[in-house]
PDB file of N, H, CA, C and O in Angstrom:
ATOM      1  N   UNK A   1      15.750  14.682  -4.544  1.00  0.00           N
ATOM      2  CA  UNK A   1      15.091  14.344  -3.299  1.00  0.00           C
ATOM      3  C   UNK A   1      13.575  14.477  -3.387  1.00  0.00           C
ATOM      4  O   UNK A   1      12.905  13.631  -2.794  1.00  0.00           O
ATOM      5  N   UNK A   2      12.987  15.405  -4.031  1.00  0.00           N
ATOM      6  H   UNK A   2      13.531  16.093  -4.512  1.00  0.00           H
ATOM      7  CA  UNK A   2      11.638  15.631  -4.180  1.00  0.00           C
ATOM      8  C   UNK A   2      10.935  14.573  -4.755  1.00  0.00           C
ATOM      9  O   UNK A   2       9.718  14.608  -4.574  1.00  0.00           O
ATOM     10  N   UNK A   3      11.577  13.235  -5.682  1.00  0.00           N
ATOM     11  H   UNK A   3      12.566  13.206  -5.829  1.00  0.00           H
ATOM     12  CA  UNK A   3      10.980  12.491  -6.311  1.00  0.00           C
ATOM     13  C   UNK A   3      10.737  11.347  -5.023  1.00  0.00           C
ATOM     14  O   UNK A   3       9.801  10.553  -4.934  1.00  0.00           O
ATOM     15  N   UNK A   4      12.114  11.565  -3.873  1.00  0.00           N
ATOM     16  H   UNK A   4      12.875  12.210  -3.946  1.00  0.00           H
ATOM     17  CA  UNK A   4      11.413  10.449  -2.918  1.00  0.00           C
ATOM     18  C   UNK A   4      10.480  10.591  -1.494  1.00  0.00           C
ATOM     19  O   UNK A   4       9.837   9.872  -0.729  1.00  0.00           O
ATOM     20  N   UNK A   5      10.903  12.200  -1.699  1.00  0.00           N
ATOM     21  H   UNK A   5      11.425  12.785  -2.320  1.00  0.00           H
ATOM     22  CA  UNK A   5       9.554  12.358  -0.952  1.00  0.00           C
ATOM     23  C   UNK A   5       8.254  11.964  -1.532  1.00  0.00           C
ATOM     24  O   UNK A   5       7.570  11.132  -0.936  1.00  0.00           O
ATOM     25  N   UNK A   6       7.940  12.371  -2.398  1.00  0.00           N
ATOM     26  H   UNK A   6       8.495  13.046  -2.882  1.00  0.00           H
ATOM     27  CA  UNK A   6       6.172  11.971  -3.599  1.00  0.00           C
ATOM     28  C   UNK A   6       6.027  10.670  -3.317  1.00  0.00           C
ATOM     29  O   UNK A   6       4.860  10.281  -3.268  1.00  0.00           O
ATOM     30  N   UNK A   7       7.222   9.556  -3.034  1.00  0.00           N
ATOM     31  H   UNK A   7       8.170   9.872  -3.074  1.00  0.00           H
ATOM     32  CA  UNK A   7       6.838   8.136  -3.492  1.00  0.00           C
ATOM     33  C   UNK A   7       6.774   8.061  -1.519  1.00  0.00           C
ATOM     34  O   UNK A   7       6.140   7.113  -1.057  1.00  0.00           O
ATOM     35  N   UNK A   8       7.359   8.947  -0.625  1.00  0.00           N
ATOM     36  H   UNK A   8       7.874   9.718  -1.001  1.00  0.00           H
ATOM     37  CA  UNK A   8       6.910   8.267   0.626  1.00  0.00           C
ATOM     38  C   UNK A   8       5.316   8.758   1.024  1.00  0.00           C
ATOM     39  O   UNK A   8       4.598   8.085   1.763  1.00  0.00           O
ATOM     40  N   UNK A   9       4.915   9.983   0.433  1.00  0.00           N
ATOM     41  H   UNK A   9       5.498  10.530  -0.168  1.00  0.00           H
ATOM     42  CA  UNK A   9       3.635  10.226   0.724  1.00  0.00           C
ATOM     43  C   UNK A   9       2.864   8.973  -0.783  1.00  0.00           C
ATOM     44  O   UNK A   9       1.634   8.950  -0.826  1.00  0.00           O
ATOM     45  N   UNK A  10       3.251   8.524  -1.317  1.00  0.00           N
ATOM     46  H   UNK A  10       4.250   8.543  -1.282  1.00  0.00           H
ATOM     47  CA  UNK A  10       2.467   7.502  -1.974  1.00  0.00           C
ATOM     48  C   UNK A  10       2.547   6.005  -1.015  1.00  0.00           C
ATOM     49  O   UNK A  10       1.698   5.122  -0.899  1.00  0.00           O
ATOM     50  N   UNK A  11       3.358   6.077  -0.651  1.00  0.00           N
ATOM     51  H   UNK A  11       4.048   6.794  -0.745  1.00  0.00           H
ATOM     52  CA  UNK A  11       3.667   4.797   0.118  1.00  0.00           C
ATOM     53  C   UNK A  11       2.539   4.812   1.083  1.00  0.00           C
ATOM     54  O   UNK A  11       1.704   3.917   1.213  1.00  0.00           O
ATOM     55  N   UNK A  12       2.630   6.352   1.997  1.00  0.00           N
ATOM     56  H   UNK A  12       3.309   7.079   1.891  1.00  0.00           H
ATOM     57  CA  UNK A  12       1.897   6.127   3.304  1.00  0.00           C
ATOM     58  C   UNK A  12       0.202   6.274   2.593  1.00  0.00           C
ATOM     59  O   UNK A  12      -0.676   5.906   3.373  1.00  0.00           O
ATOM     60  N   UNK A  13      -0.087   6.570   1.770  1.00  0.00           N
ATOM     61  H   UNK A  13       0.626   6.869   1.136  1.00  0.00           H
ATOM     62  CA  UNK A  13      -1.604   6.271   1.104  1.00  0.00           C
ATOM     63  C   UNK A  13      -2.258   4.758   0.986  1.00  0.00           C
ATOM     64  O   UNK A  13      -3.377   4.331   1.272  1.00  0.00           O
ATOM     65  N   UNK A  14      -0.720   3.948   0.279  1.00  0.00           N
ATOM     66  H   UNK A  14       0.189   4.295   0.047  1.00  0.00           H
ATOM     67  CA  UNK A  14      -1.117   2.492   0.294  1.00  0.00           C
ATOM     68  C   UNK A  14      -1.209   2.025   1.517  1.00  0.00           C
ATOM     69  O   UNK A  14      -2.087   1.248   1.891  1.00  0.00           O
ATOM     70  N   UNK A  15      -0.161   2.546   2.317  1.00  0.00           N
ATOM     71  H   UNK A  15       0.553   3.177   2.013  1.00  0.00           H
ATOM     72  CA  UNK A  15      -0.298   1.242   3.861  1.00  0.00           C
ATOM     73  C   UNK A  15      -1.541   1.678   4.378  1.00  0.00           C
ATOM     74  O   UNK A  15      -2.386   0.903   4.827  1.00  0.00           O
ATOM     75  N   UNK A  16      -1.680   3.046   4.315  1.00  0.00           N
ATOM     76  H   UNK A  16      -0.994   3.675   3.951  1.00  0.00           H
ATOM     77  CA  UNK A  16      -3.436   3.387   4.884  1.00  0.00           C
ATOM     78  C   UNK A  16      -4.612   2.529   4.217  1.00  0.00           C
ATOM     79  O   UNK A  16      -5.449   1.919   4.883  1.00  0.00           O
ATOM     80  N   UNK A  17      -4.573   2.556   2.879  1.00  0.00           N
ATOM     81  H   UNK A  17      -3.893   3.052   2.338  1.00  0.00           H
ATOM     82  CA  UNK A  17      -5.380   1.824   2.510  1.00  0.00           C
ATOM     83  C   UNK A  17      -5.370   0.593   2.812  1.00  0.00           C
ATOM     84  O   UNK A  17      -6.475   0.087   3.009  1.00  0.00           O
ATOM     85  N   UNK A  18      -4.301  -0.172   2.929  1.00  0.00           N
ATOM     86  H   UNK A  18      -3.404   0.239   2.769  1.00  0.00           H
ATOM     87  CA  UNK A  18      -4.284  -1.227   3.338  1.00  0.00           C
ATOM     88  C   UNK A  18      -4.812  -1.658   4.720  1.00  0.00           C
ATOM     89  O   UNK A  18      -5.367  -2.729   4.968  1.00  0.00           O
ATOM     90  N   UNK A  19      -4.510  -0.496   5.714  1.00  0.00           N
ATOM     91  H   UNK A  19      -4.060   0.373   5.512  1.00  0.00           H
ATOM     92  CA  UNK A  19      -4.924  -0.821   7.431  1.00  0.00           C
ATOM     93  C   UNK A  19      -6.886  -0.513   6.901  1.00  0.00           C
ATOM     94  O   UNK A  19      -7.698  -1.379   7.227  1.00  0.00           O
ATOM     95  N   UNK A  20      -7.343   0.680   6.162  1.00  0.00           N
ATOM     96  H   UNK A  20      -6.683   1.383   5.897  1.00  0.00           H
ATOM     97  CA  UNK A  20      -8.405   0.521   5.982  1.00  0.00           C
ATOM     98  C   UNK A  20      -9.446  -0.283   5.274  1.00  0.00           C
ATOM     99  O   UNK A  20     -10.672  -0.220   5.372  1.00  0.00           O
ATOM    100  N   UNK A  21      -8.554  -1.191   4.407  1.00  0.00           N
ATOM    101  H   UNK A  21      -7.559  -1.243   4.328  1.00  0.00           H
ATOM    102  CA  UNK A  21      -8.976  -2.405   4.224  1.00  0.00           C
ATOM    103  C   UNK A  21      -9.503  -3.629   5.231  1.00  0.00           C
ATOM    104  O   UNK A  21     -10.593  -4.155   5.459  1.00  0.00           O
ATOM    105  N   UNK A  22      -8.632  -3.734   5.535  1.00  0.00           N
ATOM    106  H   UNK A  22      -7.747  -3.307   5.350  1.00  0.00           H
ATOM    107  CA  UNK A  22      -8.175  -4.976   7.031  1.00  0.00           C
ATOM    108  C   UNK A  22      -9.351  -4.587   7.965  1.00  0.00           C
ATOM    109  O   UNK A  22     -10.190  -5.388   8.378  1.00  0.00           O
ATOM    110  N   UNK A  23      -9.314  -3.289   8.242  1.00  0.00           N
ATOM    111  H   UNK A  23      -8.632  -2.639   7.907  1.00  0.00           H
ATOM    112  CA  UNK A  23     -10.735  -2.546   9.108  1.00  0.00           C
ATOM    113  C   UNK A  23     -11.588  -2.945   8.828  1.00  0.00           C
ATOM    114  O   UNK A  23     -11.948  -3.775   9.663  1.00  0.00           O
ATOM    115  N   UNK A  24     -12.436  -2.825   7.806  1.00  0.00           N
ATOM    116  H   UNK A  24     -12.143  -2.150   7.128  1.00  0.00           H
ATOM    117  CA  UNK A  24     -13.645  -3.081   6.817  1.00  0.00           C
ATOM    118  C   UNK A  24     -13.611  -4.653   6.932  1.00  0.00           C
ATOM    119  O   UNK A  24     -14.606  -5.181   7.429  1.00  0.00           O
ATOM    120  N   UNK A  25     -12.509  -5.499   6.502  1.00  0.00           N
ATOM    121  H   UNK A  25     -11.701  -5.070   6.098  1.00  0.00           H
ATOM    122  CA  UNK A  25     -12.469  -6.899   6.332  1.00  0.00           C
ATOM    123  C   UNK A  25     -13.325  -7.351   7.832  1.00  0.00           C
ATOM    124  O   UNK A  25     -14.244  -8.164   7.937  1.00  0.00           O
ATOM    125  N   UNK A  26     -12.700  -6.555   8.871  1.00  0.00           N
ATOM    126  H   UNK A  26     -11.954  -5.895   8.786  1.00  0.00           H
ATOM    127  CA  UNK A  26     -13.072  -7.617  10.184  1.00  0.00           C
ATOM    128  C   UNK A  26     -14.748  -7.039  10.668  1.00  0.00           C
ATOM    129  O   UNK A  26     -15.398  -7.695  11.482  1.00  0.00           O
ATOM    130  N   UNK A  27     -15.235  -5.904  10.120  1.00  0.00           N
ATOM    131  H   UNK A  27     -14.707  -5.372   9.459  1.00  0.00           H
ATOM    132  CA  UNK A  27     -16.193  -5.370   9.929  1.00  0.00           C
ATOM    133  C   UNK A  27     -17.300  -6.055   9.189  1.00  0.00           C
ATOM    134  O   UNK A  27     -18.386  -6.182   9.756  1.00  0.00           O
ATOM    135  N   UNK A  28     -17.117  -6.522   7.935  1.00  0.00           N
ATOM    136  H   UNK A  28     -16.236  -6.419   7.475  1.00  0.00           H
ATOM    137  CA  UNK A  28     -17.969  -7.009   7.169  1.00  0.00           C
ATOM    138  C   UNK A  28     -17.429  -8.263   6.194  1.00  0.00           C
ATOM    139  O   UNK A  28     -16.985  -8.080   5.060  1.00  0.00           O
ATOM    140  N   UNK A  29     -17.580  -9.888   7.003  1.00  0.00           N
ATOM    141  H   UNK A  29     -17.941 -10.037   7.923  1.00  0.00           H
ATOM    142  CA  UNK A  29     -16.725 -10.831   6.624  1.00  0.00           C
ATOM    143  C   UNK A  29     -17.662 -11.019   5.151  1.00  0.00           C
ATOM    144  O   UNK A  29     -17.280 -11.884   4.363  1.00  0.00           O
ATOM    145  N   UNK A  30     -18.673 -10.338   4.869  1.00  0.00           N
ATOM    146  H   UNK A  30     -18.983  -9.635   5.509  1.00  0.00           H
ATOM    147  CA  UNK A  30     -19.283 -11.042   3.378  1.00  0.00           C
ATOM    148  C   UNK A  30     -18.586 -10.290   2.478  1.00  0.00           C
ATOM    149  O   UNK A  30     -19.081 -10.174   1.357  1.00  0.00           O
ATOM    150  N   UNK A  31     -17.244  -9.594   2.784  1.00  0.00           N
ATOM    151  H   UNK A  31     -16.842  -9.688   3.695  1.00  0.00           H
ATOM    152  CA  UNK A  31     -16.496  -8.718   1.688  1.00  0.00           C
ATOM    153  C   UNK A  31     -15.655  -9.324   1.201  1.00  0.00           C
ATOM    154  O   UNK A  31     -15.130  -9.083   0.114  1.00  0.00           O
ATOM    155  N   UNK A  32     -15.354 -10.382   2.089  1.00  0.00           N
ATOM    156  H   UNK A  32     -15.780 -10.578   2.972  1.00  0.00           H
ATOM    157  CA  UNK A  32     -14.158 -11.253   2.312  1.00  0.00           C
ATOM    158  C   UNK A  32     -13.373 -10.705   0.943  1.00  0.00           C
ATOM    159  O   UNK A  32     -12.525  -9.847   0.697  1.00  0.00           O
ATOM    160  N   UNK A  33     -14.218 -11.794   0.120  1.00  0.00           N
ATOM    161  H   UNK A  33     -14.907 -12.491   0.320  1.00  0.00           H
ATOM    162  CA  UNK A  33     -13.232 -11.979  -1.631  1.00  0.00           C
ATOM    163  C   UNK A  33     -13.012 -10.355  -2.404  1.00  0.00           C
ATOM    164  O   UNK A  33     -12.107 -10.091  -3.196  1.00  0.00           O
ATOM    165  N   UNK A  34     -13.870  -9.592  -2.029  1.00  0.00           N
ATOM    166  H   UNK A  34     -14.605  -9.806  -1.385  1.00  0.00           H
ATOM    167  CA  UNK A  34     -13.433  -8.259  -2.507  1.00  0.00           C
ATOM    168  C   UNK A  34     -12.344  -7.625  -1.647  1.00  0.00           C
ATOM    169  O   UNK A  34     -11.303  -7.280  -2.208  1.00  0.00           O
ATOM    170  N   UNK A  35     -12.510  -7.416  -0.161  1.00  0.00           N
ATOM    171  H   UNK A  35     -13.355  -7.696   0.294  1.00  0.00           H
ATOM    172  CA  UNK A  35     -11.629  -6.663   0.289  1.00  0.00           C
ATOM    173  C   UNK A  35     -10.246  -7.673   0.047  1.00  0.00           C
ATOM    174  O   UNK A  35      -9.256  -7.105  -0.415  1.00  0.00           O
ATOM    175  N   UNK A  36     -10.158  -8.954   0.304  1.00  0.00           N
ATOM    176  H   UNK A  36     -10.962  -9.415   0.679  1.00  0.00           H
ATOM    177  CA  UNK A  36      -8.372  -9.837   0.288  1.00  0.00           C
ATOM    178  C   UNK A  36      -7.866  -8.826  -1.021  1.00  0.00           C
ATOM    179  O   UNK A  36      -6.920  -8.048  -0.889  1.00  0.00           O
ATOM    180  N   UNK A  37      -8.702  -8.972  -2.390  1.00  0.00           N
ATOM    181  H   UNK A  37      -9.470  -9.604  -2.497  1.00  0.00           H
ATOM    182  CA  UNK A  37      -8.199  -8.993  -2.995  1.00  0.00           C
ATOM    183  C   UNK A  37      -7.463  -7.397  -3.757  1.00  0.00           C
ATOM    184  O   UNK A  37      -6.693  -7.177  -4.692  1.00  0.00           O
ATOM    185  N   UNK A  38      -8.240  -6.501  -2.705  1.00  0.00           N
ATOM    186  H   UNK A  38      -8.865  -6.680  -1.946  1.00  0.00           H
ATOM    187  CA  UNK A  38      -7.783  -4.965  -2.607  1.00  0.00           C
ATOM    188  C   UNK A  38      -6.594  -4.906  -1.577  1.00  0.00           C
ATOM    189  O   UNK A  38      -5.593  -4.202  -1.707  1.00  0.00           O
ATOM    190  N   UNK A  39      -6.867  -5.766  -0.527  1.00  0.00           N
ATOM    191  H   UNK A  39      -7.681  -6.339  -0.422  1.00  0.00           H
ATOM    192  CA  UNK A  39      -5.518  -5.714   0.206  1.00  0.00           C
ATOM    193  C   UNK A  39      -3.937  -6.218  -0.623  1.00  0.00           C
ATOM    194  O   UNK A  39      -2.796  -5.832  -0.371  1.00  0.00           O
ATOM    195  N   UNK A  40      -4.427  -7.231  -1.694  1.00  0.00           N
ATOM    196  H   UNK A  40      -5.354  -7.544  -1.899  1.00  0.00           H
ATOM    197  CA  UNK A  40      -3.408  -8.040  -1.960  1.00  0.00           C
ATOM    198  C   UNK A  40      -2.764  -6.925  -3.272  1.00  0.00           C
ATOM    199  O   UNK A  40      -1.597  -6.866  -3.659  1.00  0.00           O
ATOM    200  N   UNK A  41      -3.816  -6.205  -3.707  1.00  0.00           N
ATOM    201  H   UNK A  41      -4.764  -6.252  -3.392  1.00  0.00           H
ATOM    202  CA  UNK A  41      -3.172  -5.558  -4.411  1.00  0.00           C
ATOM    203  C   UNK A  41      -2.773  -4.262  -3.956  1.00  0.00           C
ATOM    204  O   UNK A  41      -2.055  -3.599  -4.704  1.00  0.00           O
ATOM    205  N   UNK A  42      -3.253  -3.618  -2.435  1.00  0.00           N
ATOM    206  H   UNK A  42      -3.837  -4.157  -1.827  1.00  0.00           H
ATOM    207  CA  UNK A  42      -2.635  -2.585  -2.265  1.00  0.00           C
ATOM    208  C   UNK A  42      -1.348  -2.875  -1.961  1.00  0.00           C
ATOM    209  O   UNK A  42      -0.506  -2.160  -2.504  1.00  0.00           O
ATOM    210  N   UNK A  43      -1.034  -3.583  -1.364  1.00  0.00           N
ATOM    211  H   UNK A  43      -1.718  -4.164  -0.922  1.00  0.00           H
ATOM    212  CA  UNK A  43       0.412  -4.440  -0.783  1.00  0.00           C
ATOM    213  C   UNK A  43       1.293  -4.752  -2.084  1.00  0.00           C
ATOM    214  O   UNK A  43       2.519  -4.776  -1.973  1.00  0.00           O
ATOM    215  N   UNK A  44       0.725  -4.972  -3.214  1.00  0.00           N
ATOM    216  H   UNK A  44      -0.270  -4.953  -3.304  1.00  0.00           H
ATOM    217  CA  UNK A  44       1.361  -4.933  -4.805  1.00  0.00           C
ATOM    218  C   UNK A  44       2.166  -3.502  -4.720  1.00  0.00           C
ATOM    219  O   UNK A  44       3.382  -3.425  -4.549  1.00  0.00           O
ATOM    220  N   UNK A  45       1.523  -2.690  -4.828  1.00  0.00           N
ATOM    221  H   UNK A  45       0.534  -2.752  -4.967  1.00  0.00           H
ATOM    222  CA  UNK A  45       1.731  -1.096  -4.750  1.00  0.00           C
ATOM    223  C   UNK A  45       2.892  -1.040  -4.122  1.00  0.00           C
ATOM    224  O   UNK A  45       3.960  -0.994  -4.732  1.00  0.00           O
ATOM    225  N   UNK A  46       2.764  -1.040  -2.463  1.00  0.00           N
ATOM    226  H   UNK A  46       1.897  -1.078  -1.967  1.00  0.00           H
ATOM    227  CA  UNK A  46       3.666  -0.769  -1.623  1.00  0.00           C
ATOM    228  C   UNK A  46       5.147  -1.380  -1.853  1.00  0.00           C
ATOM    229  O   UNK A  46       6.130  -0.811  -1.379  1.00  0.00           O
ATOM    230  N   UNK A  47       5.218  -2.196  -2.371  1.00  0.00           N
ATOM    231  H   UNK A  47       4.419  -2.658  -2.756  1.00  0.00           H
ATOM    232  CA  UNK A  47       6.451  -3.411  -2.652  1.00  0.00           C
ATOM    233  C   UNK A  47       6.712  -2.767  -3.827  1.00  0.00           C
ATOM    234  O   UNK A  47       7.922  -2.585  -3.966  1.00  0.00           O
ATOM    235  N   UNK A  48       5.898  -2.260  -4.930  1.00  0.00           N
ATOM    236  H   UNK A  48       4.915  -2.408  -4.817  1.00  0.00           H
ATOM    237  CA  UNK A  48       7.082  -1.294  -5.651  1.00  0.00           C
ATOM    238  C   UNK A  48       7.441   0.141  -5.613  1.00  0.00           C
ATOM    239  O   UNK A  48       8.261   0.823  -6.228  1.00  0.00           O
ATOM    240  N   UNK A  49       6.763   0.326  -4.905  1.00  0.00           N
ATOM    241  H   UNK A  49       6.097  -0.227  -4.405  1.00  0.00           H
ATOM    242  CA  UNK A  49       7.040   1.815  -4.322  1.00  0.00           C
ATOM    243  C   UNK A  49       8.239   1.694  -3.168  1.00  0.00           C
ATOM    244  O   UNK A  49       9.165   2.499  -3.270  1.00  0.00           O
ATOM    245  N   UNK A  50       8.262   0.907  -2.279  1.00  0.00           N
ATOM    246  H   UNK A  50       7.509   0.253  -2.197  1.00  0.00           H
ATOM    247  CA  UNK A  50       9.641   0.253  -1.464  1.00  0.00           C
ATOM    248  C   UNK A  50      10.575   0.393  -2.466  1.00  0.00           C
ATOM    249  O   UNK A  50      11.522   1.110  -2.141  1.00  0.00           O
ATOM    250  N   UNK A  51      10.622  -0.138  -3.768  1.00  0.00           N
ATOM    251  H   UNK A  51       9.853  -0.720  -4.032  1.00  0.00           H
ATOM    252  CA  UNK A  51      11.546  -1.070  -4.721  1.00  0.00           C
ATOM    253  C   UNK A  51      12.545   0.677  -4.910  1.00  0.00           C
ATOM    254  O   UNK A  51      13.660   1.156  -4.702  1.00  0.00           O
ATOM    255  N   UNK A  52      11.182   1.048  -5.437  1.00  0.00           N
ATOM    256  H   UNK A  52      10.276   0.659  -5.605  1.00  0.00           H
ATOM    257  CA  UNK A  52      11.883   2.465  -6.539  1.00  0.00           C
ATOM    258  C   UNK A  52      12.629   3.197  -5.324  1.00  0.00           C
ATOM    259  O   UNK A  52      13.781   3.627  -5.376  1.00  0.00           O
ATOM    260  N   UNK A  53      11.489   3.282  -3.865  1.00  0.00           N
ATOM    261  H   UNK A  53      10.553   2.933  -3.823  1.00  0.00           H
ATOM    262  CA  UNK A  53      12.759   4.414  -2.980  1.00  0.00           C
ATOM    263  C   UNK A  53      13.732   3.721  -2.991  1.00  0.00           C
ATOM    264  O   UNK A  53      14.608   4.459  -3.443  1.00  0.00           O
ATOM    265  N   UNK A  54      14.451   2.132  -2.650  1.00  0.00           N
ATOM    266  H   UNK A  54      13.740   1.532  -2.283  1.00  0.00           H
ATOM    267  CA  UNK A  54      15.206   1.717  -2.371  1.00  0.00           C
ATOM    268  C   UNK A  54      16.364   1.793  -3.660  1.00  0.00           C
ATOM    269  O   UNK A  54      17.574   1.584  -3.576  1.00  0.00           O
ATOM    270  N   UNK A  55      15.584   2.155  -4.833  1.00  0.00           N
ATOM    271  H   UNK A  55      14.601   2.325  -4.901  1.00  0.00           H
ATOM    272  CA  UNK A  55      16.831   2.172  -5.769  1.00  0.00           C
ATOM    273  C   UNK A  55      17.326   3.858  -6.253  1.00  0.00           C
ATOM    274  O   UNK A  55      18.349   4.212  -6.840  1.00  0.00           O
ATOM    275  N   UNK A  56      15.976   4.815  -5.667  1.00  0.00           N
ATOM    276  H   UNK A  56      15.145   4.528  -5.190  1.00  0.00           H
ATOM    277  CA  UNK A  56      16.845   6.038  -5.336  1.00  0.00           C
ATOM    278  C   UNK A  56      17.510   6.578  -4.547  1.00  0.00           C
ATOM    279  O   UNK A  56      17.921   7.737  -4.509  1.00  0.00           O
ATOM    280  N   UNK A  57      17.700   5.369  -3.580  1.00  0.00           N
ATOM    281  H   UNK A  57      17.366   4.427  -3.611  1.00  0.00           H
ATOM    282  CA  UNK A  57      18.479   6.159  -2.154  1.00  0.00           C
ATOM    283  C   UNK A  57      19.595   5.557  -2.354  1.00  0.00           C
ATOM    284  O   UNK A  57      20.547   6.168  -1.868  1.00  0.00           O
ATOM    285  N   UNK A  58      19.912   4.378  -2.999  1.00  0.00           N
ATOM    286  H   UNK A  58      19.139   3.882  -3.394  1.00  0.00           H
ATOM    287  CA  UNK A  58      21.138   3.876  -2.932  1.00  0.00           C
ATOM    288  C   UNK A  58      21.886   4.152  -4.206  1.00  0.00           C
ATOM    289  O   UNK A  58      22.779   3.326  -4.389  1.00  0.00           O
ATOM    290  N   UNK A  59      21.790   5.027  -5.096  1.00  0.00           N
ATOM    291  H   UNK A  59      21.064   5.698  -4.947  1.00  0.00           H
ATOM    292  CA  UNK A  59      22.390   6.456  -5.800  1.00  0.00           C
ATOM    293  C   UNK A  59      22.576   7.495  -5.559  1.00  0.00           C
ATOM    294  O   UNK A  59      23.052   8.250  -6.407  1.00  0.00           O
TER     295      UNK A  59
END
């Protein structure tokens, strides 16, 4: 159980980063091409961090 707790406090780091991305984005549109492309990869993150809890809970 301890390994899926670590990956939900990793999870909730990415979606933060991600909402604090999105923040910044509507803040400062000359970031545009830097922040999309931190969002697109924090959202990378989150989708395998989903993947792994979803394949330790269903063992």
């Amino acid at each position: 159980m301890i390994d899926i707790e670590v990956l939900k406090i990793a999870l909730s780091k990415e979606v933060n980063a991600i909402e604090t991305y999105q923040e910044m984005l509507s803040q400062h549109p000359s970031l545009t091409g830097l922040l999309s492309f931190l969002i697109t990869e924090e959202q990378k993150h989150r989708m395998m961090i989903e993947k792994k809890i979803a394949e330790l809970t269903r063992n």
